[in-house]
SESE-903161 format. One line per field, with one value per residue: residue number from 0; residue in three letters; z, y, x of N, C-alpha, C in turn. Coordinates in steps of 0.02 Angstrom, whole numbers, plus 50000, padded with zeros to 5 digits. Layout:
BEGIN
num	c(NUM ...) .
residuo	c(ALA ...) .
n.pz	c(Z ...) .
n.py	c(Y ...) .
n.px	c(X ...) .
ca.pz	c(Z ...) .
ca.py	c(Y ...) .
ca.px	c(X ...) .
c.pz	c(Z ...) .
c.py	c(Y ...) .
c.px	c(X ...) .
END
This chain:
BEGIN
num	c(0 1 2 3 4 5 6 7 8 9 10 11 12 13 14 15 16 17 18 19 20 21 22 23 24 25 26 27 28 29 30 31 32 33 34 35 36 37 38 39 40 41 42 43 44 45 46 47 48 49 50 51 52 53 54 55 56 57 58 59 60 61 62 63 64 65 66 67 68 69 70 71 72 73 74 75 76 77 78 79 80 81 82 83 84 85 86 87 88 89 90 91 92 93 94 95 96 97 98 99 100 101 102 103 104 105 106 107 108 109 110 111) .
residuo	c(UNK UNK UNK UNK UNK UNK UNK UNK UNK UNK UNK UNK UNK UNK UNK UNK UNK UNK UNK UNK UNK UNK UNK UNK UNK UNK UNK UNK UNK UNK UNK UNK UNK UNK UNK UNK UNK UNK UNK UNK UNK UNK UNK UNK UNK UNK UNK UNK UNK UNK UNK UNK UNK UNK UNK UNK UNK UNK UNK UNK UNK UNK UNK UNK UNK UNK UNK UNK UNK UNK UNK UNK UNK UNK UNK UNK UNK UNK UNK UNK UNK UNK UNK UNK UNK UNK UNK UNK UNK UNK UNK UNK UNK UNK UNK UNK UNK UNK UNK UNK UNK UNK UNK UNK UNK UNK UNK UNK UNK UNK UNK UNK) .
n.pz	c(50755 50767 50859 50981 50971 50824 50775 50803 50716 50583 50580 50600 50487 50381 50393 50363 50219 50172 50187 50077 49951 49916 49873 49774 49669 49629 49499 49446 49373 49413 49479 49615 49743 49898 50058 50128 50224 50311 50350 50450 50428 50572 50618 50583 50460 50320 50258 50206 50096 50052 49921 49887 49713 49620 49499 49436 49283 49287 49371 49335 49281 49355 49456 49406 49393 49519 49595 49519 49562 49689 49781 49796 49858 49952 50030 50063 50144 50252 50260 50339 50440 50512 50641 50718 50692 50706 50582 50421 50358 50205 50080 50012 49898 49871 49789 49855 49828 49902 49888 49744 49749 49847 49744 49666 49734 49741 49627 49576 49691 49650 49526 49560) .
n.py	c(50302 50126 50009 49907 49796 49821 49796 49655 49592 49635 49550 49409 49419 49451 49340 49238 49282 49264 49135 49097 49172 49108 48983 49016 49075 48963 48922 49032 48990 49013 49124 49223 49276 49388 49423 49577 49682 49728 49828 49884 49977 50086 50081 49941 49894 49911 49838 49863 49764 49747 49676 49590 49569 49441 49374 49530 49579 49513 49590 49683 49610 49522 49592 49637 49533 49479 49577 49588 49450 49479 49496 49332 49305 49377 49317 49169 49216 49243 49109 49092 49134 49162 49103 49196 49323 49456 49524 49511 49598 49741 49721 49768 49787 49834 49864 49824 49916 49914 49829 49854 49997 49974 49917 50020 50091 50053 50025 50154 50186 50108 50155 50270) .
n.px	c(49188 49166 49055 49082 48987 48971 49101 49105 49011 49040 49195 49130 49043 49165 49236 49150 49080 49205 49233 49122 49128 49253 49204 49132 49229 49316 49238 49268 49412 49567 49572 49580 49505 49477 49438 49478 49420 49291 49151 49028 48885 48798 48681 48695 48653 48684 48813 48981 49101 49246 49357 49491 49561 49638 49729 49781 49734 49608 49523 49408 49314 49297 49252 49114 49050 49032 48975 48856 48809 48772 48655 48604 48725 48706 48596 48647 48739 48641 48592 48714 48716 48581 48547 48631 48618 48468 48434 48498 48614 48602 48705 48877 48986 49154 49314 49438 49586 49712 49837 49875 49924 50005 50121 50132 50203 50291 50361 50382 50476 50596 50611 50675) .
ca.pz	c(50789 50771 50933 50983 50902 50747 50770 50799 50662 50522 50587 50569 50412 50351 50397 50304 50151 50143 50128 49998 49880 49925 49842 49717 49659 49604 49471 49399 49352 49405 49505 49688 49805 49961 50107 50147 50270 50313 50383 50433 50466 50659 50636 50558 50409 50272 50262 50156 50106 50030 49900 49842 49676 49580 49463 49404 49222 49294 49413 49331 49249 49408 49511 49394 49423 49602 49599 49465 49606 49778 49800 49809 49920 50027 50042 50063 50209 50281 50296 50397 50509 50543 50708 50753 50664 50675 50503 50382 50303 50122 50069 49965 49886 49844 49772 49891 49799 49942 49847 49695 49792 49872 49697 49626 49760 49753 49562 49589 49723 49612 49507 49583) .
ca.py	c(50246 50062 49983 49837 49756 49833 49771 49589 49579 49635 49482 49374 49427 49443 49257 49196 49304 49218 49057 49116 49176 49048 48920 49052 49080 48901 48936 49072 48979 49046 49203 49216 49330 49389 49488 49629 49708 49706 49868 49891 50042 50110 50018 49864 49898 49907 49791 49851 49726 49755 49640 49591 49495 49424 49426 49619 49568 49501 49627 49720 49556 49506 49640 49642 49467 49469 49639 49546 49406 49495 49473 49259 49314 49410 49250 49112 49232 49230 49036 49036 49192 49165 49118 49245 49400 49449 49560 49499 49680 49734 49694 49828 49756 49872 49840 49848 49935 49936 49786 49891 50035 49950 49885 50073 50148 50020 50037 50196 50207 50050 50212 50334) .
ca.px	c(49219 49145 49064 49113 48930 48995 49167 49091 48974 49095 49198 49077 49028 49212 49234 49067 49096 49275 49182 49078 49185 49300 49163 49110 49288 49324 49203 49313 49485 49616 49564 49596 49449 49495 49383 49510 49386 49200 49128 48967 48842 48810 48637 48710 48581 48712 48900 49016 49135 49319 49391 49566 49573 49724 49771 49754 49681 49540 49470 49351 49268 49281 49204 49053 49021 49010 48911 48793 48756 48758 48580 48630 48778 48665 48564 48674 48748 48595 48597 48757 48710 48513 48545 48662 48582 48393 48420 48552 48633 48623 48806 48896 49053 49189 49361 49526 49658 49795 49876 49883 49931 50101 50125 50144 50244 50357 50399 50419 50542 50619 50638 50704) .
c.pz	c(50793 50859 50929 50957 50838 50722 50747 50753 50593 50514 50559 50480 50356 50363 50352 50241 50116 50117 50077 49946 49893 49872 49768 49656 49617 49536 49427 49391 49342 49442 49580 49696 49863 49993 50140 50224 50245 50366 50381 50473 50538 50665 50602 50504 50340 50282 50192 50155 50051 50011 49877 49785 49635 49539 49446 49362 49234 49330 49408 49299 49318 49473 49481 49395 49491 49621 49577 49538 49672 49808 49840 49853 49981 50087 50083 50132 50260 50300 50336 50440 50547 50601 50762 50751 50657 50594 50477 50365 50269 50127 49995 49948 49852 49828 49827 49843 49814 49899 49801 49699 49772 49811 49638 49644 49775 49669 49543 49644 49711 49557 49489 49637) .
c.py	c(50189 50038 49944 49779 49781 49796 49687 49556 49581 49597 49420 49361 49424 49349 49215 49221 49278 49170 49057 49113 49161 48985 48969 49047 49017 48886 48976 49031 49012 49113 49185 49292 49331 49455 49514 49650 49720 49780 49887 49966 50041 50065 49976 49846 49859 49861 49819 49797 49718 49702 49634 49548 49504 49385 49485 49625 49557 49543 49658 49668 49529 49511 49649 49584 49457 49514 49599 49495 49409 49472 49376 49261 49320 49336 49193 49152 49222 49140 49020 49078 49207 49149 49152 49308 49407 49477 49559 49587 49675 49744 49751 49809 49836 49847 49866 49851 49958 49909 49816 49972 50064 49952 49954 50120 50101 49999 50108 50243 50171 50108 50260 50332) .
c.px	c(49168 49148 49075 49066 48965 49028 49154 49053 48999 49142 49184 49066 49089 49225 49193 49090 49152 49248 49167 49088 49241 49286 49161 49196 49325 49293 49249 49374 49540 49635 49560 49542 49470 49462 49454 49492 49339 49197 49062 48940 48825 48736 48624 48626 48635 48799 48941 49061 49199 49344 49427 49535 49653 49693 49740 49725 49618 49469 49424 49286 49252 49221 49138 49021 48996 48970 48850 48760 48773 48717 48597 48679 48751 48643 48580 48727 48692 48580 48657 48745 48635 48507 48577 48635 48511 48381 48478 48564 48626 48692 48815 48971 49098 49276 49424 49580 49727 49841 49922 49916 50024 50146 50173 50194 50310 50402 50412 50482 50603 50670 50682 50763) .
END
């Protein structure tokens, strides 16, 4: 169970990371990023951070792009959260595949 620092820092960080690859994103043509959910470790060491993209073609070009420049993510979090956070997290991106999910159980009950 997430404390309520947890709760408020993954927030945070889901908010900023939107930004991010909000700006970043504009860059790709055509591809939409979206922070799903932000969860972070019990001592707010590590952030994972859960992303939608769209279209479906693009996601794995996608997801190795934004893996490729975490490090600069990390960073450029760190300039909007240095006076909230004494120790930025390492950021651990992982792909949200609810989207894709809905997507499957709804062409198969389309189906059936």
């Amino acid at each position: 169970m997430e404390s309520t620092r947890q709760h408020k820092i993954a927030r945070l960080i889901q908010k900023d990371m939107s930004d991010i690859l909000l700006r970043y994103a504009r860059t790709l043509h055509g591809t939409l990023i979206s922070v799903s959910e932000v969860r972070v470790s019990p001592d707010l060491s590590i952030a994972r951070i859960y992303v939608s993209i769209f279209p479906q073609n693009k996601v794995k070009e996608t997801m190795a792009q934004i893996e490729e420049n975490t490090h600069r993510f990390r960073g450029e979090l760190g300039d909007l959260e240095r006076h909230q956070l004494r120790i930025i997290p390492e950021i651990v991106f992982h792909l949200d595949e609810t989207i894709e999910r809905m997507e499957r159980i709804d062409e198969l009950l389309s189906k059936g």
